[in-house]
C-alpha positions, 0 to 999 in steps of 0.5 A: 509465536508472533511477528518480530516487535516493530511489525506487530507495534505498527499494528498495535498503533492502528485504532481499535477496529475488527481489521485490527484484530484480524490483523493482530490474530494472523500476526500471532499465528506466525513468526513470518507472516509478514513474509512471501515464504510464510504461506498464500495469505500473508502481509503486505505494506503499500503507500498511498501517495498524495501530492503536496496539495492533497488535490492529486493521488499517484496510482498505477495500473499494475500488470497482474491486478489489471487495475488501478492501485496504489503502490504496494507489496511483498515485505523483503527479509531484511525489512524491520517495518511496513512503514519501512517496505511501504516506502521501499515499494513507493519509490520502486514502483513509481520513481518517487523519492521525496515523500513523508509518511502521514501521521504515526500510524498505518492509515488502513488495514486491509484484506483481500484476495487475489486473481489468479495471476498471483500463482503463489499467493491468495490474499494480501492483508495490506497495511497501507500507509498514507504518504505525501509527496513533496511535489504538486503535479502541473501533468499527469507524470510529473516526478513519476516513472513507469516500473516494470510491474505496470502498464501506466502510472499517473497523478489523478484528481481526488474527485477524478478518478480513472475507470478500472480503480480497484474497488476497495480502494475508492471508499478510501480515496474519498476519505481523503476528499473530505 
């Protein structure tokens, strides 16, 4: 048993981590672990959005999470890739259409567990991808609209990051400073 091909290629593209291997081992304990229905612990893709200058990242500040992230989400049945749900997500949630995933590989793999709020899901092993928008923001929405699962979405300096960013976020977010 293991996840369909395209799913578990993108995990085996990622470097040699133990997250890798975290991931690879839930990959091969389920066929549909990169689905909702799978069970509480389960894939999801998400993107961080750069701006076409690397100065500025998108996030939002998700109504169930009660902070700000990156876009991101559960992978739908009919999607072959994270890469492909990543990019379904980012222009849902934040109304971008012309971005570019960077590099060949997801840029971070991530477990965590979840709030309350999440009635049927208790962790999220997110592989993250890195993208960059084609737009540089001269305000903190332009190009960006607000979705439902949000109380505000903006465009935020590397090195000015709102109060309330998920914390496990932060250490990624200055990897891109440098």
């Amino acid at each position: 048993m293991s996840l369909p091909g395209s799913f578990l290629a993108e995990l085996e593209a990622c470097a040699p981590s133990r997250e890798k291997q975290r991931f690879v081992a839930l990959a091969a304990s389920c066929d549909n672990a990169h689905l909702r229905s799978s069970g509480p612990v389960h894939f999801t893709a998400s993107g961080i959005v750069i701006d076409a200058s690397g100065q500025f990242v998108a996030l939002h500040h998700h109504r169930k999470v009660g902070a700000w992230l990156q876009f991101g989400g559960h992978i739908e049945k009919d999607e072959e890739s994270f890469e492909t749900a990543a990019r379904r997500e980012v222009a849902e949630e934040s109304g971008l259409i012309d971005f570019e995933t960077v590099g060949a590989a997801p840029f971070i793999l991530h477990a965590h567990a979840l709030n309350r709020n999440f009635a049927v899901c208790s962790e999220h092993w997110d592989v993250q991808y890195l993208m960059r928008a084609a737009v540089t923001p001269t305000g903190p929405t332009d190009a960006l609209t607000l979705s439902e699962e949000s109380h505000d979405v903006r465009w935020w300096r590397l090195e000015d990051l709102p109060r309330g960013v998920v914390p496990d976020l932060i250490p990624t977010l200055e990897k891109l400073r440098t």
